[in-house]
DRENDO-1510 file (C-alpha; in Angstrom, 1 decimal, always signed):
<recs>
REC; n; res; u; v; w
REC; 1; UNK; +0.0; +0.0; +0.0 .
REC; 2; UNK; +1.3; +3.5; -0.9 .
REC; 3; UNK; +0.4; +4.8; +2.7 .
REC; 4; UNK; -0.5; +3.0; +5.9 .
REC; 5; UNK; -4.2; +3.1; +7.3 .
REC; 6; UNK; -5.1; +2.7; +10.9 .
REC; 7; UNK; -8.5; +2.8; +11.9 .
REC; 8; UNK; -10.6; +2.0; +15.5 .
REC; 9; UNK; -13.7; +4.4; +16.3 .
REC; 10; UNK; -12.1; +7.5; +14.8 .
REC; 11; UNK; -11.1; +9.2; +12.1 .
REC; 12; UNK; -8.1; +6.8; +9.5 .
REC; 13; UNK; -5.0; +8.0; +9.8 .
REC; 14; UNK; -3.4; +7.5; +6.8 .
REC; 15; UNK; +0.5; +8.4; +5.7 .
REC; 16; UNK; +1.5; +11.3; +4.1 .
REC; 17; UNK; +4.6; +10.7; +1.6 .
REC; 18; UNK; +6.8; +13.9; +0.0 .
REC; 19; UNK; +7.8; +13.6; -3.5 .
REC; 20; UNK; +10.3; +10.7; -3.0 .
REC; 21; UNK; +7.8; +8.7; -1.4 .
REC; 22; UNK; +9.5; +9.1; +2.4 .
REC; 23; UNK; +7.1; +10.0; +5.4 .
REC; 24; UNK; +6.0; +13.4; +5.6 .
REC; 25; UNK; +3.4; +13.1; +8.5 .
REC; 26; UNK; +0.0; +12.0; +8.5 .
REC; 27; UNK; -3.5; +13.0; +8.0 .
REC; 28; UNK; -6.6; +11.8; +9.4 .
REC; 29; UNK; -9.3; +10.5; +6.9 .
REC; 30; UNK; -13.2; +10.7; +7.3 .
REC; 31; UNK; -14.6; +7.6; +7.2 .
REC; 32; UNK; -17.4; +8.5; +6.4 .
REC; 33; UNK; -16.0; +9.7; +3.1 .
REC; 34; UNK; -13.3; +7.2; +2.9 .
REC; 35; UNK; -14.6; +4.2; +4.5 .
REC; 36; UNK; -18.3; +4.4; +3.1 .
REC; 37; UNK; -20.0; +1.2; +1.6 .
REC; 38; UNK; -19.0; +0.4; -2.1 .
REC; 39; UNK; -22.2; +0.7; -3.7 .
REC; 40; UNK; -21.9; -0.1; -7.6 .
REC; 41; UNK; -25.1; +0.9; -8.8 .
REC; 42; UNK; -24.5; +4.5; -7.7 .
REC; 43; UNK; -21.2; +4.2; -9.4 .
REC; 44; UNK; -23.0; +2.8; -12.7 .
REC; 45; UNK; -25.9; +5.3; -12.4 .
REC; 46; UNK; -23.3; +8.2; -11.7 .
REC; 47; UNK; -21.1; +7.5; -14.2 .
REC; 48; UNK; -23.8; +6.7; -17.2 .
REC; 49; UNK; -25.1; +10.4; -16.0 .
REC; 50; UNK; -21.8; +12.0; -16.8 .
REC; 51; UNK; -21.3; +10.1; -20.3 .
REC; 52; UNK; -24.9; +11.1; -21.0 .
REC; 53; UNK; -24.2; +14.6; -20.1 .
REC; 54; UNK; -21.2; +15.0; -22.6 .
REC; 55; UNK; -23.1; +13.2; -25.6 .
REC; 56; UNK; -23.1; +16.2; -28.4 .
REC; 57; UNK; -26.5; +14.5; -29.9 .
REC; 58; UNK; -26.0; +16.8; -32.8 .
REC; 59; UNK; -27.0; +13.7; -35.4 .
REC; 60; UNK; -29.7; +14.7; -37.6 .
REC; 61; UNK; -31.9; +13.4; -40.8 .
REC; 62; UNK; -34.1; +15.6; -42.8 .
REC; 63; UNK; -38.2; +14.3; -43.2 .
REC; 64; UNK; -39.6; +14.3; -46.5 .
REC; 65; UNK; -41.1; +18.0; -45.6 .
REC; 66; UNK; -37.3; +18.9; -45.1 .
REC; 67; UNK; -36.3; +17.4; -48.3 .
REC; 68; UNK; -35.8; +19.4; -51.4 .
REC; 69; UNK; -37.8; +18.6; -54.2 .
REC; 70; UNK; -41.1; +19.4; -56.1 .
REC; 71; UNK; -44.1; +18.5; -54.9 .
REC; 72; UNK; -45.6; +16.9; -58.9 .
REC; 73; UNK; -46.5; +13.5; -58.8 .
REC; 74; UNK; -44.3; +12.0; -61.0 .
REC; 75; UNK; -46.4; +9.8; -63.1 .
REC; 76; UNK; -50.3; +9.5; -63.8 .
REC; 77; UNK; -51.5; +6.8; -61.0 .
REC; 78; UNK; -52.4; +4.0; -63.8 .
REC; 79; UNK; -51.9; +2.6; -67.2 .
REC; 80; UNK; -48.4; +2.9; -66.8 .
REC; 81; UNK; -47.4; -0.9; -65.6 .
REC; 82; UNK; -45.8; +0.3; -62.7 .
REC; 83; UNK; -45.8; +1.1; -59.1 .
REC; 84; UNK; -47.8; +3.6; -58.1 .
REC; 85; UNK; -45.5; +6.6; -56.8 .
REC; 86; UNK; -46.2; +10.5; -55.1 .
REC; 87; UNK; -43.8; +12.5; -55.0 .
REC; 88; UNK; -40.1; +12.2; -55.1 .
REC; 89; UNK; -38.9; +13.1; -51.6 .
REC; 90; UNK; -41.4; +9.8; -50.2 .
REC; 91; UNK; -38.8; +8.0; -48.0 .
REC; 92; UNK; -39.4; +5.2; -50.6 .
REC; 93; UNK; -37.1; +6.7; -53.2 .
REC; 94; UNK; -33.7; +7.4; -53.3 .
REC; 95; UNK; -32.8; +11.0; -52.0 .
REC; 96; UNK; -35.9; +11.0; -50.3 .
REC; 97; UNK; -36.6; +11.7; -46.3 .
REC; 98; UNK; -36.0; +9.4; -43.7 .
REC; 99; UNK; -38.9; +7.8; -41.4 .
REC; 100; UNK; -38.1; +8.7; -37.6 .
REC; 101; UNK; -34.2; +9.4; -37.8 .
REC; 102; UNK; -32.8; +10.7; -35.3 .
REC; 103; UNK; -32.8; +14.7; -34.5 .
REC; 104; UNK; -30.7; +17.1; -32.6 .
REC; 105; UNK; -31.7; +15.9; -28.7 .
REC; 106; UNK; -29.8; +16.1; -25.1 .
REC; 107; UNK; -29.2; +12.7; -24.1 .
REC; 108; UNK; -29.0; +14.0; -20.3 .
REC; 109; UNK; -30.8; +13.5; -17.0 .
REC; 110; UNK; -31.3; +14.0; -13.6 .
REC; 111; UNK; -29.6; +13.1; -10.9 .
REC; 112; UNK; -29.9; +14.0; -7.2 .
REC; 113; UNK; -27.2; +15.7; -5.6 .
REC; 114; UNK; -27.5; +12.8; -2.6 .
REC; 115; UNK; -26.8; +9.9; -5.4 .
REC; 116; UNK; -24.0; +11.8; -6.8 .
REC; 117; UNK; -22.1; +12.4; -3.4 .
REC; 118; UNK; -22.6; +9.2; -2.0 .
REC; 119; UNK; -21.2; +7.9; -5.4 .
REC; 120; UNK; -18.2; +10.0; -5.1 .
REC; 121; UNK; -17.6; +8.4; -1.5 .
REC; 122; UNK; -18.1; +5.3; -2.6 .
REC; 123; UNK; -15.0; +5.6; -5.0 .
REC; 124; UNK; -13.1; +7.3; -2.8 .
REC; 125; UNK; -13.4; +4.2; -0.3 .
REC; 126; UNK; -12.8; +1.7; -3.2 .
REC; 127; UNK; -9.7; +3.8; -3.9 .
REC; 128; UNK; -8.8; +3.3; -0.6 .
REC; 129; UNK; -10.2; -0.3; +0.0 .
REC; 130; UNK; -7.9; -1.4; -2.8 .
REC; 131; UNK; -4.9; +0.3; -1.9 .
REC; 132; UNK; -4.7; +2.8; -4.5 .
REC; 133; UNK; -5.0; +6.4; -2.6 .
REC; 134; UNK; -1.8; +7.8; -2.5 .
REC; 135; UNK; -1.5; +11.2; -0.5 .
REC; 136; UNK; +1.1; +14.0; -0.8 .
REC; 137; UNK; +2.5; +16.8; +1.0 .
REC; 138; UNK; +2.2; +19.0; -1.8 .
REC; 139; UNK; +2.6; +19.0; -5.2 .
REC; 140; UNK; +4.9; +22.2; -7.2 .
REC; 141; UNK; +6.7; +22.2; -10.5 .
REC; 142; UNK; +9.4; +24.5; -11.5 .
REC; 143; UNK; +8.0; +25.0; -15.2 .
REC; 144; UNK; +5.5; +23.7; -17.3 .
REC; 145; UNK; +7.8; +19.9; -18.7 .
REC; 146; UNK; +5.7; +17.1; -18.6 .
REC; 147; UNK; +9.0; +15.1; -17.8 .
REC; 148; UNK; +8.6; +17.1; -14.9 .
REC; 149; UNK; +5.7; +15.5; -13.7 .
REC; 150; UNK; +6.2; +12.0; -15.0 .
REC; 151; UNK; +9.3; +12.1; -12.6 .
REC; 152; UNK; +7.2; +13.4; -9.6 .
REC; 153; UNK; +4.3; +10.2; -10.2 .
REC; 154; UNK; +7.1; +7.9; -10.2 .
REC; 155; UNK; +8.8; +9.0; -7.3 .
REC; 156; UNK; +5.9; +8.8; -5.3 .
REC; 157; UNK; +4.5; +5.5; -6.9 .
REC; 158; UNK; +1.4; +6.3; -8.9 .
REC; 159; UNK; +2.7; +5.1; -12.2 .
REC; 160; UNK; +1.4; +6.3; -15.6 .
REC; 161; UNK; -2.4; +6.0; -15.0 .
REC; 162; UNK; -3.2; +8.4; -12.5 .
REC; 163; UNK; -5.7; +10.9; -11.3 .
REC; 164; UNK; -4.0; +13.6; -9.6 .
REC; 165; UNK; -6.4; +16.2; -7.2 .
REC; 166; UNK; -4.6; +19.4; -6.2 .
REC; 167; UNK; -6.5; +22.3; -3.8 .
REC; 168; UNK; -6.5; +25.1; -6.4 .
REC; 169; UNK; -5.6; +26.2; -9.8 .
REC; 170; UNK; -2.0; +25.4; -11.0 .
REC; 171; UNK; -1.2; +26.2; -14.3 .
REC; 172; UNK; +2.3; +24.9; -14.2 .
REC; 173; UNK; +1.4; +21.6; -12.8 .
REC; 174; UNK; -2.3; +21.7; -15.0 .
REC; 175; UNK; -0.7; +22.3; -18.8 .
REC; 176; UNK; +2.6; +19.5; -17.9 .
REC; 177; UNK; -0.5; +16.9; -17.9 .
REC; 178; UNK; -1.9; +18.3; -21.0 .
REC; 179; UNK; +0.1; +15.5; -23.3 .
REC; 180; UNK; -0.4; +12.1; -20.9 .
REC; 181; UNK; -2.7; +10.7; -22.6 .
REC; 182; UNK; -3.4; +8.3; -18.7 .
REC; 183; UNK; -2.9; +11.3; -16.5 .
REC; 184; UNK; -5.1; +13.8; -15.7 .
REC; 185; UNK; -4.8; +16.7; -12.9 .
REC; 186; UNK; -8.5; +17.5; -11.4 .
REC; 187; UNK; -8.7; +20.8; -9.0 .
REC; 188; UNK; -10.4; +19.4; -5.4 .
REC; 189; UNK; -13.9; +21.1; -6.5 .
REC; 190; UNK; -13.7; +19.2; -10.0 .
REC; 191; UNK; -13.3; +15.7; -8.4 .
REC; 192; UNK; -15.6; +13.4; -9.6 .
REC; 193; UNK; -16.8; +9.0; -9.7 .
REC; 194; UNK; -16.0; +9.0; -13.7 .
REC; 195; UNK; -12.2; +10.2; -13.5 .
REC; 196; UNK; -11.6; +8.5; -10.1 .
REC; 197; UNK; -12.7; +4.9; -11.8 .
REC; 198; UNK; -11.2; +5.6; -15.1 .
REC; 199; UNK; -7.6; +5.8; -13.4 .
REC; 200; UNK; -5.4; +3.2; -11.9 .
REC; 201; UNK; -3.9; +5.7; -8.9 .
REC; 202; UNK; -5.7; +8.3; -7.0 .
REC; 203; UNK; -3.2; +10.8; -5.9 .
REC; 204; UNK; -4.2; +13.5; -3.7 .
REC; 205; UNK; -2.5; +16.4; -1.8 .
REC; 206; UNK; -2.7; +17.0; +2.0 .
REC; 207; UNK; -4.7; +20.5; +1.2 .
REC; 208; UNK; -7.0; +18.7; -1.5 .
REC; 209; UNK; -7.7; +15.7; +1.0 .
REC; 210; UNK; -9.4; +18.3; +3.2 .
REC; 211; UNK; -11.2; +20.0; +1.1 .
REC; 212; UNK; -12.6; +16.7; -0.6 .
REC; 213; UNK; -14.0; +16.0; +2.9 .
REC; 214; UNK; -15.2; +19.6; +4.0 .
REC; 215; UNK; -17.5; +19.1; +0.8 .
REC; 216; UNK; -18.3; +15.3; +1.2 .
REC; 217; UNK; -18.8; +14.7; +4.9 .
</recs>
């Protein structure tokens, strides 16, 4: 485990690691944000809300009123030998409109604001559960170098799939992660169930830690 957990009545204490992965202190972890139940059908419902919510639904078909095209029938109705035909933009023919296509929609919905919390506290105790939390001191970058970064996630463990939550904005540390394609650096308010699941390690400062449990607890 990247940090050590010990829990009784209270809070979890949990280890706090610096950038080369030795002990910087610890920090004492909600449970009731980081040891909540596991409940996978608020993770599915939660996460199937956020891929709704970024669907573009922009795909569209035109009816045969949208078509262009004259209005004539095209041939007298009999004595001709063949089908009997209106006119050209029927959804019959060739170039003509298309019977219930799809139209411009928003595939969202609603969730309540309880579901999605204790979602996000689910994850975070999964995280945890299967020892995948990491917690720093603190996280600064010199410049904006992704090899930078990449450096700092090795030295304390996470690997190259990692979600990494800092306390505020940070450009310098925010536009390094812009080209890992498994990395992805989340501000403590933009935490959420799809991007904790979606990576391997969940790295999180000291000051982000608290601030994830001021909102959740």
């Amino acid at each position: 485990m990247e940090g050590e957990k010990t829990t009784g009545s209270g809070p979890i204490t949990f280890d706090v690691m610096d950038a080369h992965k030795n002990p910087a202190g610890k920090i004492e972890l909600d449970p009731a944000v980081f040891d909540a139940p596991v409940k996978t059908h608020l993770l599915h419902e939660v996460v199937v809300y956020q891929e709704a919510k970024h669907r573009r639904g922009t795909a569209c078909t035109k009816t045969r009123a949208e078509v262009a095209g004259a209005n004539k029938k095209l041939y007298r109705q009999k004595g001709t030998g063949r089908a009997r035909a209106g006119e050209l933009r029927s959804p019959v023919r060739r170039g003509g409109g298309v019977v219930f296509g799809p139209k411009p929609r928003d595939f969202g919905f609603k969730v309540g604001k309880k579901v999605k919390k204790a979602a996000l506290r689910s994850a975070l105790s999964a995280k945890l559960k299967e020892e995948k939390l990491i917690v720093v001191d603190e996280l600064k970058l010199t410049k904006v170098k992704t090899k930078l970064l990449l450096d700092w996630l090795a030295g304390v463990g996470a690997g190259r799939s990692a979600l990494v939550v800092i306390p505020a904005a940070d450009q310098t540390v925010e536009l390094s992660a812009r080209n890992l394609r498994k990395v992805k650096v989340l501000r403590a308010q933009g935490i959420n169930v799809r991007d904790i699941l979606l990576h391997d390690k969940l790295v999180l400062t000291r000051e982000a830690a608290v601030k994830i449990q001021e909102a959740l607890a």
